[in-house]
Backbone as a chain_set.jsonl record, in Angstrom:
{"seq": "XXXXXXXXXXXXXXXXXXXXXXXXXXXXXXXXXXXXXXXXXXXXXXXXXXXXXXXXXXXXXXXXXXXXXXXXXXXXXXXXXXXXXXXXXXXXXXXXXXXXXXXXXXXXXXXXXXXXXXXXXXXXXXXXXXXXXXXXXXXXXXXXXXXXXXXXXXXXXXXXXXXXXXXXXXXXXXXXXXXXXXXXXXXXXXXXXXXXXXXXXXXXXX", "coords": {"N": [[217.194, -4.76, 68.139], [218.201, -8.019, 67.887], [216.973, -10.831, 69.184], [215.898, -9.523, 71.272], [213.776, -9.101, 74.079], [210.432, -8.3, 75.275], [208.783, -6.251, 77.804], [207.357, -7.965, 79.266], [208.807, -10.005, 79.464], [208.009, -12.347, 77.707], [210.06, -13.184, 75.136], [211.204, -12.198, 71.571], [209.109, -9.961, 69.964], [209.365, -10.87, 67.285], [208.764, -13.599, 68.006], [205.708, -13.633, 68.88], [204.231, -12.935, 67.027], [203.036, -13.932, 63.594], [203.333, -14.38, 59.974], [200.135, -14.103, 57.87], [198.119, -15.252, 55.622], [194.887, -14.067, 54.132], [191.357, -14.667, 52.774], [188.635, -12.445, 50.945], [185.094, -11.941, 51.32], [184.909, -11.556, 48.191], [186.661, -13.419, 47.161], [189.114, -12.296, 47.443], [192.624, -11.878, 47.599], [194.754, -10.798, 50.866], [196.829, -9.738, 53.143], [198.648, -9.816, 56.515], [200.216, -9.488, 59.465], [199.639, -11.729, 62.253], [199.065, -12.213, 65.528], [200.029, -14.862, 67.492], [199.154, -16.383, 69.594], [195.709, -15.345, 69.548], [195.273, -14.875, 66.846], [194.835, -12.865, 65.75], [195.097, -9.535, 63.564], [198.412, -7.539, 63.778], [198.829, -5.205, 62.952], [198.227, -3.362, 60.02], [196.142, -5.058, 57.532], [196.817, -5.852, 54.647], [196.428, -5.375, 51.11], [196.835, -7.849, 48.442], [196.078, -7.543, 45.761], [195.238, -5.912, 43.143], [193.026, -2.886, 43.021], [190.673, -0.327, 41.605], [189.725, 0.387, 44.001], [189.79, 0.431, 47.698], [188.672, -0.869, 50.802], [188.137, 0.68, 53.673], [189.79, 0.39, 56.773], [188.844, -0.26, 59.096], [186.669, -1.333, 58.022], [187.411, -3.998, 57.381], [186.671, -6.916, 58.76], [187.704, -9.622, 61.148], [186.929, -13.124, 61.176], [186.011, -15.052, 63.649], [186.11, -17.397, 63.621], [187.417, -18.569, 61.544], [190.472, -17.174, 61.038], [191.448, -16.847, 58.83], [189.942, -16.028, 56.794], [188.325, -13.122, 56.068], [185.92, -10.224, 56.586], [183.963, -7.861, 54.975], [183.264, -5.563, 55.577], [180.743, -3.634, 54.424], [177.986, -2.449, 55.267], [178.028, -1.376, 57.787], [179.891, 0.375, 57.084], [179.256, 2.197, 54.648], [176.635, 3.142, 56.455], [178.827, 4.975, 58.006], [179.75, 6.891, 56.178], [177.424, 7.824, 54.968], [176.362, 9.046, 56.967], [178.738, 11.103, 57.744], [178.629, 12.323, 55.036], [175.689, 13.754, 55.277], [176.103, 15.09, 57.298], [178.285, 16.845, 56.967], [176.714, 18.098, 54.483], [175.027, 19.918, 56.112], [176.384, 21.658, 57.538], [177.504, 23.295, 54.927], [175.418, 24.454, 54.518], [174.649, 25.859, 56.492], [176.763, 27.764, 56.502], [176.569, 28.935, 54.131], [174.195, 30.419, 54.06], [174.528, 32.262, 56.314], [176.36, 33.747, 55.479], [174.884, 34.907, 53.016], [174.875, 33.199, 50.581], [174.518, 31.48, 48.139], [171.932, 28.503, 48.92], [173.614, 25.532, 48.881], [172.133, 22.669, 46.641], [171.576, 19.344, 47.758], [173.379, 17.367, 47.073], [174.387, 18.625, 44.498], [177.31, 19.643, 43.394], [180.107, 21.552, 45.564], [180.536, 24.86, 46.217], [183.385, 26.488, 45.671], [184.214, 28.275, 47.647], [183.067, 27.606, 49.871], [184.092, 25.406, 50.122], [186.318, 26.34, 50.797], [186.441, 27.023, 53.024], [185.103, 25.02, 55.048], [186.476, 22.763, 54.057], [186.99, 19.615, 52.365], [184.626, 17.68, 50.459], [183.189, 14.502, 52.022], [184.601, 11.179, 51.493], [183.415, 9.324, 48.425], [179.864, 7.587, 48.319], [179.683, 6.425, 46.066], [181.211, 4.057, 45.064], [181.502, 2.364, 47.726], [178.817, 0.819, 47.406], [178.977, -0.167, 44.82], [180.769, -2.216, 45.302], [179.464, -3.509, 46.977], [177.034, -4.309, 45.645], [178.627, -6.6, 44.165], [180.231, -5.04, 41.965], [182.945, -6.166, 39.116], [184.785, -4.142, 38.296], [185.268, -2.175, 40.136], [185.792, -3.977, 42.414], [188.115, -4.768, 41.679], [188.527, -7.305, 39.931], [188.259, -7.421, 37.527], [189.688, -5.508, 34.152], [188.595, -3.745, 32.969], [186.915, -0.799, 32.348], [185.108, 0.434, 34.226], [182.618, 3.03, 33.525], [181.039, 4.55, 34.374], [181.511, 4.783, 37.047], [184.05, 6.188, 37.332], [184.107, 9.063, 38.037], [184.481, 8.893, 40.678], [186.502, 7.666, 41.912], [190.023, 7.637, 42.781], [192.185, 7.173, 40.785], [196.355, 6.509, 40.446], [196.94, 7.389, 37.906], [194.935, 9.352, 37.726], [195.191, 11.748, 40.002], [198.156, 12.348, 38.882], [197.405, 13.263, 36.373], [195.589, 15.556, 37.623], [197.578, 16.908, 38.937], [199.278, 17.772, 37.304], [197.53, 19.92, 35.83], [197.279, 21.628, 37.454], [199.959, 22.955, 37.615], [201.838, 25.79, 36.527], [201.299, 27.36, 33.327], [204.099, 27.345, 31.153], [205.06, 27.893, 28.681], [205.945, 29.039, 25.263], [203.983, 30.437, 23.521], [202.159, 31.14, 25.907], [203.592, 33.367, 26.649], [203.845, 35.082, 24.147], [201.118, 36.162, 23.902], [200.744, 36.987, 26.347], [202.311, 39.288, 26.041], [200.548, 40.709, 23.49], [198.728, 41.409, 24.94], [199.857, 43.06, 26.824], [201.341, 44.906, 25.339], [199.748, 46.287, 22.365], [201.444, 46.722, 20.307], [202.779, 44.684, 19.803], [202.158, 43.104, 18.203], [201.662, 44.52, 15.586], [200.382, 46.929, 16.611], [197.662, 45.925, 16.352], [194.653, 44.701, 18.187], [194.39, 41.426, 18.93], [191.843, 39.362, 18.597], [190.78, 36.551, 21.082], [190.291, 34.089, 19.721], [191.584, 33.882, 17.443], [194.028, 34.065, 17.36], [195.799, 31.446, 17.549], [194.946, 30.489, 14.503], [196.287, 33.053, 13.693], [199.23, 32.807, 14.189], [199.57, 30.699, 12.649], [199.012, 30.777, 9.756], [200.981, 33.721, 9.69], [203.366, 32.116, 9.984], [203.197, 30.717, 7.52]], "CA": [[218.333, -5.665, 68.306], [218.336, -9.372, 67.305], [216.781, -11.642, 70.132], [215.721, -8.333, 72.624], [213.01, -9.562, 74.548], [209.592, -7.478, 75.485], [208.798, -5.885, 78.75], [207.107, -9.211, 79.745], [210.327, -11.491, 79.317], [208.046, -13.768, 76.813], [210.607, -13.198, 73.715], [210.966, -11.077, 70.969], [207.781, -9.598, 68.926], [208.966, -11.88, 66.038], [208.388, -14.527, 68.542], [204.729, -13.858, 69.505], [203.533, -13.292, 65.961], [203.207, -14.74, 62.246], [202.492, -14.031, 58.951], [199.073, -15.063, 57.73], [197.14, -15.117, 54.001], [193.458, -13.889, 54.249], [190.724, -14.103, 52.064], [187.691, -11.663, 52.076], [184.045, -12.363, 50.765], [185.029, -12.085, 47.126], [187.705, -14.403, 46.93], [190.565, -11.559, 46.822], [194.012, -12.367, 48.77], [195.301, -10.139, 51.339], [197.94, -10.342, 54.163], [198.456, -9.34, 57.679], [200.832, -10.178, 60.701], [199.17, -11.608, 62.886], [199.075, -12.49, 67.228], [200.348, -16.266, 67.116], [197.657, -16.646, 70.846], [194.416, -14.845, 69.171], [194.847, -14.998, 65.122], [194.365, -11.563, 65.399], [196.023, -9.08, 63.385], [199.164, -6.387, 64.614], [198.692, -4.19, 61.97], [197.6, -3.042, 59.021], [195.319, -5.518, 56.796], [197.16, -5.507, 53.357], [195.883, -6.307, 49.929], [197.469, -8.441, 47.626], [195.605, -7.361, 44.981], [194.859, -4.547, 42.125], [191.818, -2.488, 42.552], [190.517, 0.824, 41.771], [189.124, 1.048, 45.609], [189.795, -0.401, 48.701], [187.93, -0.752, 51.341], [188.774, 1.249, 55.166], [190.93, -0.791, 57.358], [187.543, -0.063, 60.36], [185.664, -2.362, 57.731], [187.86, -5.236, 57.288], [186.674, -8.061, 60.211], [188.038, -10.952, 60.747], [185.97, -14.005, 60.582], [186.193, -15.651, 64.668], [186.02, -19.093, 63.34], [188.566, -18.599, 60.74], [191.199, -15.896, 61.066], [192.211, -16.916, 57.262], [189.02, -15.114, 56.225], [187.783, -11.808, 56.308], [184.655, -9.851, 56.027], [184.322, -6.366, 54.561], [181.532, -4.929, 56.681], [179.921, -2.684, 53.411], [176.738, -1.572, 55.949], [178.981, -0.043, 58.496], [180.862, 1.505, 56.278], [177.873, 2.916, 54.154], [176.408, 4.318, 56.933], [179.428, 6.049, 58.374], [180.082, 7.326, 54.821], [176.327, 8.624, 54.732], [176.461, 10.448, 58.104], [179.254, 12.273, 57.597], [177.696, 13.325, 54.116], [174.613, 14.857, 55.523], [176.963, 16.605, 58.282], [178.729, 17.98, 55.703], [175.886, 19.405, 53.905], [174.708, 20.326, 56.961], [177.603, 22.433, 57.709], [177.654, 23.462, 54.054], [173.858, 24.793, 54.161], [174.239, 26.806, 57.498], [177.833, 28.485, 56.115], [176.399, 29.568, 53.028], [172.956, 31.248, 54.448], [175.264, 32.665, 57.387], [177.085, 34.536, 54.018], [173.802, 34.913, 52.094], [175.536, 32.992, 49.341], [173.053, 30.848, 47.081], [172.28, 27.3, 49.677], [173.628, 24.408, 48.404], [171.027, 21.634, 47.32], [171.774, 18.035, 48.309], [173.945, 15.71, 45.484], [175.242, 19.203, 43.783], [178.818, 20.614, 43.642], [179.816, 22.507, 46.489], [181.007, 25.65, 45.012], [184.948, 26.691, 46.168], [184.321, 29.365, 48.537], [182.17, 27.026, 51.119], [185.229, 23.94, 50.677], [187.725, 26.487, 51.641], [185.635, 27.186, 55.096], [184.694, 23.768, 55.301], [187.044, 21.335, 53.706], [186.312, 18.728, 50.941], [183.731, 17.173, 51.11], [183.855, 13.369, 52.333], [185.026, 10.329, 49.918], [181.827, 9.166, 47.867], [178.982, 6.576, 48.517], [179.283, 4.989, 45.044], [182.158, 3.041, 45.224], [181.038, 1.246, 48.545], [177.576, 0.631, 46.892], [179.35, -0.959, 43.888], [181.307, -2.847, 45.816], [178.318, -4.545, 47.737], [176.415, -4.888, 44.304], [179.541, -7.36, 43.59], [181.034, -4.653, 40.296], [183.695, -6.18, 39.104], [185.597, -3.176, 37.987], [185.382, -1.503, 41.984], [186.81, -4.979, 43.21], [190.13, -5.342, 40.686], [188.179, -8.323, 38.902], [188.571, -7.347, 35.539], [190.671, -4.429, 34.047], [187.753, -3.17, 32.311], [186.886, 0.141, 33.443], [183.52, 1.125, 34.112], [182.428, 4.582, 33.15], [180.313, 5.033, 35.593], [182.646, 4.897, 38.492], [185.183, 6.999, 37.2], [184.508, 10.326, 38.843], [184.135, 8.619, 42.085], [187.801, 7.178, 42.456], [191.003, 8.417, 42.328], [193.573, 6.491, 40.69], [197.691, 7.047, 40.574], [196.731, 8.512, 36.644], [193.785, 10.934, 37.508], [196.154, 11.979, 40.492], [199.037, 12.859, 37.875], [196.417, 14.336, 35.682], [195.26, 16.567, 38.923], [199.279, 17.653, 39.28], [199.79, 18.652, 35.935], [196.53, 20.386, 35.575], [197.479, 22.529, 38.937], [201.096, 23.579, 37.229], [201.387, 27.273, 35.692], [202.289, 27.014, 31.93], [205.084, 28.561, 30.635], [204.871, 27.474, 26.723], [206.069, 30.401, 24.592], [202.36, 30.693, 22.996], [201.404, 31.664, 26.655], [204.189, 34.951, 26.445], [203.176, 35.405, 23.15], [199.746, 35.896, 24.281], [200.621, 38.084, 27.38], [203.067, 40.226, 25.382], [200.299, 40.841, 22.846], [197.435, 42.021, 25.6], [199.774, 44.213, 27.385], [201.798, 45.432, 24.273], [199.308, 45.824, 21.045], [202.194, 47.032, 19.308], [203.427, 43.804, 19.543], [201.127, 42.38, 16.517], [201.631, 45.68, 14.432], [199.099, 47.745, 16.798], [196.642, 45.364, 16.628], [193.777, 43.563, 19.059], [193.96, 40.196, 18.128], [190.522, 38.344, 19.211], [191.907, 35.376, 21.379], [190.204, 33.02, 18.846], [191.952, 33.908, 16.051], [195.533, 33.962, 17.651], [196.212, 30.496, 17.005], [195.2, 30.897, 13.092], [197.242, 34.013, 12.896], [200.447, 32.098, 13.719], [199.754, 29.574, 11.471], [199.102, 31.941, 8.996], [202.434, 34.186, 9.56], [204.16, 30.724, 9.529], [203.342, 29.901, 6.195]], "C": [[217.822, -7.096, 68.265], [218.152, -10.26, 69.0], [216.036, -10.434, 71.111], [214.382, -8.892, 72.889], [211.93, -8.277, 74.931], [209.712, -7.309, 76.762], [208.657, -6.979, 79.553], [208.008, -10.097, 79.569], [209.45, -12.682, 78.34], [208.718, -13.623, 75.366], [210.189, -12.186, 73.076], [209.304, -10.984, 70.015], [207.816, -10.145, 67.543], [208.611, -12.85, 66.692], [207.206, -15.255, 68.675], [203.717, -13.74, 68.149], [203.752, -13.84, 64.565], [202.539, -14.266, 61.118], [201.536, -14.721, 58.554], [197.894, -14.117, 56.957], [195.185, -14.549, 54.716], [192.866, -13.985, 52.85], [189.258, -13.632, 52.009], [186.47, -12.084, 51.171], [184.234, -12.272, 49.601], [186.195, -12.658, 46.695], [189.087, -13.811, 46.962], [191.682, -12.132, 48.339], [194.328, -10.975, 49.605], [196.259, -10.298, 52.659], [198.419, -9.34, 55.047], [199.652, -10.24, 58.661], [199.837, -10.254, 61.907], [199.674, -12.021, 64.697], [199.025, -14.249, 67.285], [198.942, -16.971, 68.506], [196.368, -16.555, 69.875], [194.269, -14.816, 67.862], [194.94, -13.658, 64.846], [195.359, -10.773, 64.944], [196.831, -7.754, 64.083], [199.291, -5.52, 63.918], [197.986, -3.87, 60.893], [197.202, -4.481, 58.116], [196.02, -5.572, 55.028], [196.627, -6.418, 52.411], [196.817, -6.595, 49.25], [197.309, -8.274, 45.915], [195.542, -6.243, 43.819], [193.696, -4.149, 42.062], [191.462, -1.021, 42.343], [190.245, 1.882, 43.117], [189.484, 0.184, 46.318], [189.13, 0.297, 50.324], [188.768, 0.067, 52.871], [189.499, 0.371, 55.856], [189.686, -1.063, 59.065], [186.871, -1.145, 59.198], [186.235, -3.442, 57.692], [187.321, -6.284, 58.966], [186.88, -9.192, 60.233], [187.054, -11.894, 61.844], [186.428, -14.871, 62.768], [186.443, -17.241, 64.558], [187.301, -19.239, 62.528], [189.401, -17.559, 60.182], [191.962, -15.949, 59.776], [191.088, -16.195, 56.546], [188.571, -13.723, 57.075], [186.63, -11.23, 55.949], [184.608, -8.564, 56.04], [182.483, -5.989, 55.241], [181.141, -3.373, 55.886], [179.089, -1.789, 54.484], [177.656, -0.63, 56.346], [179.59, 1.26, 57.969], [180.234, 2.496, 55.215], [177.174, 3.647, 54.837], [177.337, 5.677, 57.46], [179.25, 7.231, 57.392], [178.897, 8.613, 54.831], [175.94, 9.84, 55.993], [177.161, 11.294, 57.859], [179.116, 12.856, 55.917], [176.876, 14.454, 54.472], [175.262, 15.25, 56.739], [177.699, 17.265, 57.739], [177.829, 19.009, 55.421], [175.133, 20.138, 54.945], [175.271, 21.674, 56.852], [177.164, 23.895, 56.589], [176.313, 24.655, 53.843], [174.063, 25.988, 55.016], [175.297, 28.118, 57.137], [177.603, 29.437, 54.969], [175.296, 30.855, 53.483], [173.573, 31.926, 55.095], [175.596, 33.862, 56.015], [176.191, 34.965, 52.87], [174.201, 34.615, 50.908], [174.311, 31.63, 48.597], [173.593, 29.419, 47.953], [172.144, 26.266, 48.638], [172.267, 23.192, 48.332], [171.945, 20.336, 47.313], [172.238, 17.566, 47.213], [174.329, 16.829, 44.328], [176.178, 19.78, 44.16], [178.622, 21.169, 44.794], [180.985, 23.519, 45.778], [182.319, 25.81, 45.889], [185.508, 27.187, 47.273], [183.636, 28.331, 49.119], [183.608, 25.922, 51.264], [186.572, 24.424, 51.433], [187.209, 26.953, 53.252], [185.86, 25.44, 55.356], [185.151, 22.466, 54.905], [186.438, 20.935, 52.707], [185.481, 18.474, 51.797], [183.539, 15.442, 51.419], [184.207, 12.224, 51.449], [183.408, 10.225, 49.828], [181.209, 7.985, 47.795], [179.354, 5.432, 47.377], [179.847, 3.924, 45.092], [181.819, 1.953, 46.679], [179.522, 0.222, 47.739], [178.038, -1.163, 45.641], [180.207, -2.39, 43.925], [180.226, -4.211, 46.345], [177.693, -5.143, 46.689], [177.7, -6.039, 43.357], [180.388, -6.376, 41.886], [182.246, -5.144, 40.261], [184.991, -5.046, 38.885], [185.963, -2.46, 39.464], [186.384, -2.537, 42.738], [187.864, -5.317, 42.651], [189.888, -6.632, 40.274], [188.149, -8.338, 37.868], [189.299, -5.732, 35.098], [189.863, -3.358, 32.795], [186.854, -2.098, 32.594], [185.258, 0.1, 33.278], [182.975, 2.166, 34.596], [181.762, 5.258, 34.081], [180.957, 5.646, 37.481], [183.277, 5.675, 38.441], [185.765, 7.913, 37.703], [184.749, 9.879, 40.146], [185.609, 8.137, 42.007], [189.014, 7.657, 42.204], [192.374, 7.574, 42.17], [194.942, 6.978, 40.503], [197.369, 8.065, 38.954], [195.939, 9.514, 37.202], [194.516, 11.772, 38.508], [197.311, 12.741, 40.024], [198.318, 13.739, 36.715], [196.223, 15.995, 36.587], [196.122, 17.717, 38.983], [199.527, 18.328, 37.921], [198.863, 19.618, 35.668], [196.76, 21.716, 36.217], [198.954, 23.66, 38.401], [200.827, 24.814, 36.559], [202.005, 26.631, 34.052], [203.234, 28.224, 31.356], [205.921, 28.513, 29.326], [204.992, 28.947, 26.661], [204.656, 30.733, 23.913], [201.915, 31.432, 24.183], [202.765, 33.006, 26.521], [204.082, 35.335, 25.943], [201.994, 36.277, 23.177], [199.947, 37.036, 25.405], [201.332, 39.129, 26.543], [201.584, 40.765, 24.263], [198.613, 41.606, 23.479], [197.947, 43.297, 26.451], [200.13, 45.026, 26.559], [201.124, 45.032, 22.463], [200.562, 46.323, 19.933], [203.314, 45.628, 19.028], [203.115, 42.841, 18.126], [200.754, 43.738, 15.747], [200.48, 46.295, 15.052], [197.573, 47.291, 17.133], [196.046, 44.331, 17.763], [193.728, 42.963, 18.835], [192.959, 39.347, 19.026], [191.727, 37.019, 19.117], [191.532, 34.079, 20.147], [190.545, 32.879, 17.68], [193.715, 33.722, 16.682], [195.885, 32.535, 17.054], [196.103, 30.272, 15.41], [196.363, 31.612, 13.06], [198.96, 33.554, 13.119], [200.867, 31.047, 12.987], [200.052, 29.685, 10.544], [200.426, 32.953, 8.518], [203.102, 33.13, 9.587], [204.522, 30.64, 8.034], [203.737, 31.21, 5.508]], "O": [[216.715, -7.181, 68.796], [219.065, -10.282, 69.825], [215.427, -11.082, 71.963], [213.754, -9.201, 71.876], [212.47, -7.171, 74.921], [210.595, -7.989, 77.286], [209.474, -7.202, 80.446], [207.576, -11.249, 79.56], [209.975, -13.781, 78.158], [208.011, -13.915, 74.402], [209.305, -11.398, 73.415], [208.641, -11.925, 69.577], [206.888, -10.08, 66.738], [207.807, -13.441, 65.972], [207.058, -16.477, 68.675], [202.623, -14.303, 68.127], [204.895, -14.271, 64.416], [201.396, -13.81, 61.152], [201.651, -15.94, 58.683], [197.218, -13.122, 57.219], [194.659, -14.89, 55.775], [193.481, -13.58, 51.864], [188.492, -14.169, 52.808], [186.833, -12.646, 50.137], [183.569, -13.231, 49.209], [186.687, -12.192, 45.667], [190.085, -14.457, 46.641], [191.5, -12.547, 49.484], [194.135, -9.956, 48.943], [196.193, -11.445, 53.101], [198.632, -8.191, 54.66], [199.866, -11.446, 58.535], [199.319, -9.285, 62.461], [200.891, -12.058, 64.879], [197.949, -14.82, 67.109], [198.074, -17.812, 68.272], [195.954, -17.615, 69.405], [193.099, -14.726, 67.49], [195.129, -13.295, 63.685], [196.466, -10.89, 65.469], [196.203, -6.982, 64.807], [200.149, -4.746, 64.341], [196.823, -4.265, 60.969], [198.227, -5.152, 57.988], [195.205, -5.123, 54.222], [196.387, -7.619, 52.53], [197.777, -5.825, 49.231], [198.079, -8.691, 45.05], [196.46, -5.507, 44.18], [192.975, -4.715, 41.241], [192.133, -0.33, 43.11], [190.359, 3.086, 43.346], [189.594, -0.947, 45.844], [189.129, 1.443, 50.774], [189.986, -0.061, 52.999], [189.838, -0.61, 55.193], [189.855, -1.957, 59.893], [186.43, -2.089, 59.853], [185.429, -4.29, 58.075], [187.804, -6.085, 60.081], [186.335, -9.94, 59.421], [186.594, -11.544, 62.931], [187.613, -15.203, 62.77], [186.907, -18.018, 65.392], [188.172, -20.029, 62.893], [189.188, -17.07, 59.072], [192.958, -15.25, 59.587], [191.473, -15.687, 55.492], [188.524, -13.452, 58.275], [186.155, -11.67, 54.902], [185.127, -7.962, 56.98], [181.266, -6.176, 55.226], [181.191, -2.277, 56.444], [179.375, -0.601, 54.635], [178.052, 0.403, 55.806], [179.71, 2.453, 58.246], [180.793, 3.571, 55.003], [176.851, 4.742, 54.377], [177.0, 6.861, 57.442], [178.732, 8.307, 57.691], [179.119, 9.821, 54.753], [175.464, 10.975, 55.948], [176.663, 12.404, 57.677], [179.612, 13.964, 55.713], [177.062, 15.643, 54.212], [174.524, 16.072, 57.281], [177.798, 18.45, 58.059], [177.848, 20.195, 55.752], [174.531, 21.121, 54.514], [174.778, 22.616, 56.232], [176.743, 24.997, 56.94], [176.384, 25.585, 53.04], [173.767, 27.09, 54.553], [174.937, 29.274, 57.358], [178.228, 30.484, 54.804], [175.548, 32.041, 53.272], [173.385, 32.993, 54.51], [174.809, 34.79, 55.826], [176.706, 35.36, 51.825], [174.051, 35.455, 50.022], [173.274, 31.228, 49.124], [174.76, 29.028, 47.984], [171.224, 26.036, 47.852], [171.586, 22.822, 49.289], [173.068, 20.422, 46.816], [171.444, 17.329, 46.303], [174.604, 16.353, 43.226], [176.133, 20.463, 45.182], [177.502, 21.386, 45.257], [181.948, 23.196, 45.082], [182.283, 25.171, 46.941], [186.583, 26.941, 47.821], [183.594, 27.712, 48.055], [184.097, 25.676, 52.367], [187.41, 23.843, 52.122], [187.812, 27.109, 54.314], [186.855, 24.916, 55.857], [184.628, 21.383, 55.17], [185.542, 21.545, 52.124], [185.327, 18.678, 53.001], [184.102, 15.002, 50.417], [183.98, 12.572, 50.29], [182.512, 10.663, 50.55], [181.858, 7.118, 47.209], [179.375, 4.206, 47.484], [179.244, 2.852, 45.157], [181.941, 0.74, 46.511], [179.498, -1.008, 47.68], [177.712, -2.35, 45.615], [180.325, -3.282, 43.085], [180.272, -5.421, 46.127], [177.686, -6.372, 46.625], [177.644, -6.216, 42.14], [180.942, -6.976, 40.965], [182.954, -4.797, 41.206], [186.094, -5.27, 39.383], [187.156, -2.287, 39.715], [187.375, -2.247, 43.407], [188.582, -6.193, 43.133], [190.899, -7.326, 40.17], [187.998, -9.356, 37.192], [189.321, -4.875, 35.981], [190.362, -2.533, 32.03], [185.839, -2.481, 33.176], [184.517, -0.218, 32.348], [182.796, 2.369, 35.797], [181.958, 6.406, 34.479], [180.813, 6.43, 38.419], [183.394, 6.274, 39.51], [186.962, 8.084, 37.933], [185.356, 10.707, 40.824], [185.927, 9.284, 42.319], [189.049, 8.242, 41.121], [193.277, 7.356, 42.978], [194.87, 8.196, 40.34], [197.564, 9.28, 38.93], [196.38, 10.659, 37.109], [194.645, 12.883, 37.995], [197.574, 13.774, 40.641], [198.77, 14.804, 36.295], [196.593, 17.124, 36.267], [195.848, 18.915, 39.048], [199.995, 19.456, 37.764], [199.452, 20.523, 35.078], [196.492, 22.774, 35.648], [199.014, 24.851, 38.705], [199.729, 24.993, 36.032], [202.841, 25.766, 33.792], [203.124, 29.44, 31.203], [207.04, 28.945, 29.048], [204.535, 29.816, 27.403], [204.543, 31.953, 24.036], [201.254, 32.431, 23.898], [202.127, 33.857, 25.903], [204.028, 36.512, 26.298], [201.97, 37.188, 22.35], [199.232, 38.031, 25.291], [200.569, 40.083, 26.388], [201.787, 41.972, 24.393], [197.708, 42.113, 22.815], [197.24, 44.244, 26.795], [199.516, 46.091, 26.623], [201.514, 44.192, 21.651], [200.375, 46.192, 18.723], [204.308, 45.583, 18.302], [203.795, 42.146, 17.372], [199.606, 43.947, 15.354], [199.475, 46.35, 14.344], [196.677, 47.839, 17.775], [196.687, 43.374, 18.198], [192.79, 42.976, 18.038], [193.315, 38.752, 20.043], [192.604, 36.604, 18.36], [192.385, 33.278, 19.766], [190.093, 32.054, 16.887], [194.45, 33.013, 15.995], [196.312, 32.581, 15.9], [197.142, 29.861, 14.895], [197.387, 31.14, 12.565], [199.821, 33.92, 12.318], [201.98, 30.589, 12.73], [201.025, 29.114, 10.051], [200.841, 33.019, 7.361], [203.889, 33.354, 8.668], [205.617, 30.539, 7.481], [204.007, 31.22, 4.307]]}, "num_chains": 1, "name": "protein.A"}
C-alpha cells in the first residue's frame, strides 16, 4: 500500500533506498537498489549488459570507498569452483569402485550412470579463468565468439538446441523405419540395411 510505513515508523522501503549505476573492473554497467544510510545493495546485483557468462552474485563486492564500483572477486570464486570439483570427483571415484564400475580419471566425462547417483557435475573452471585473463568474448566485449569457450557455457540457443535434441521424433521416415523392422513384409519381404533406406526411397521416388 502507497505510503505504509515499516515496523520501525522510519517510512516506507521506497523511502530508505535508491537506485544506483555500478561499474565493475572491466568497465561493464550494472544496477542495483541500494540502502540510501550504507550504499549497500537490497538485492540482487543486475547487469546491464550482454555476455555469454556472468559472474555469481557471492563474487560481486562492492568497492567501500565507492559504492558506484564493483569488484568481481575471480580468486574466491575459482577456488570455490575448484573445491567443489575435486568433491565431486571425489564422490564420483568412491561411487564407481563401491559398483566396480571402471574409476573415473580426473578432467574426463563422467559417464551417466555415476551423474544419476551423484548429480551433474559442478559449472566449469574455464569461464572464470577467461574472465580473469580479461577474454573479451566471456565478458560481452565483442560478439565474436570464441571457440574455445563454447562447451563451457550455456547460452539461450545451445539451451533450445538441448530441448529439441531431448524431443521423440515422430517424422513419417521414423514409422517407415519401425514398420519395416517389425513388418519385413512391409518392403516386399525384405531386410533393408539401415544405410541404404534412405537411397531406397529416393530410388522408389523416382
Amino acid at each position: 500500500m502507497a505510503g505504509h510505513s515499516d515496523s520501525t515508523g522510519g517510512g516506507s522501503q521506497a523511502d530508505l533506498r535508491r537506485p544506483q549505476w555500478m561499474t565493475d573492473n572491466h568497465g561493464r554497467r550494472w544496477f542495483a537498489d541500494v540502502e540510501k544510510r550504507s550504499g549497500y545493495p537490497v538485492g540482487p546485483i543486475r547487469p546491464r549488459f550482454d555476455a555469454p557468462w556472468y559472474p555469481d552474485q557471492s563474487a560481486l563486492k562492492i568497492d567501500p570507498d565507492d559504492p558506484s564500483h564493483i569488484r568481481i572477486d575471480y580468486e574466491a570464486l575459482l577456488a570455490e569452483r575448484q573445491e567443489a570439483h575435486a568433491l565431486y570427483h571425489q564422490r564420483a571415484v568412491e561411487e564407481a569402485a563401491s559398483r566396480q564400475w571402471p574409476v573415473p580419471e580426473l578432467g574426463e566425462p563422467y559417464r551417466r550412470e555415476l551423474q544419476l547417483i551423484i548429480g551433474k557435475p559442478p559449472q566449469p573452471i574455464e569461464p572464470i579463468v577467461a574472465a580473469m585473463q580479461g577474454n573479451r568474448y566471456i565478458l560481452g566485449l565483442t560478439t565474436r565468439v570464441d571457440p574455445r569457450l563454447v562447451e563451457f557455457i550455456e547460452t539461450p540457443a545451445h539451451k533450445h538446441e538441448q530441448m529439441l535434441r531431448a524431443l521423440p521424433d515422430f517424422r513419417d521416415e521414423e514409422l517407415m523405419d519401425l514398420e519395416e523392422e517389425v513388418d519385413p513384409d512391409a518392403v516386399g519381404g525384405r531386410r533393408v540395411n539401415p544405410s541404404r533406406k534412405t537411397r531406397q526411397k529416393h530410388e522408389d521416388a523416382a
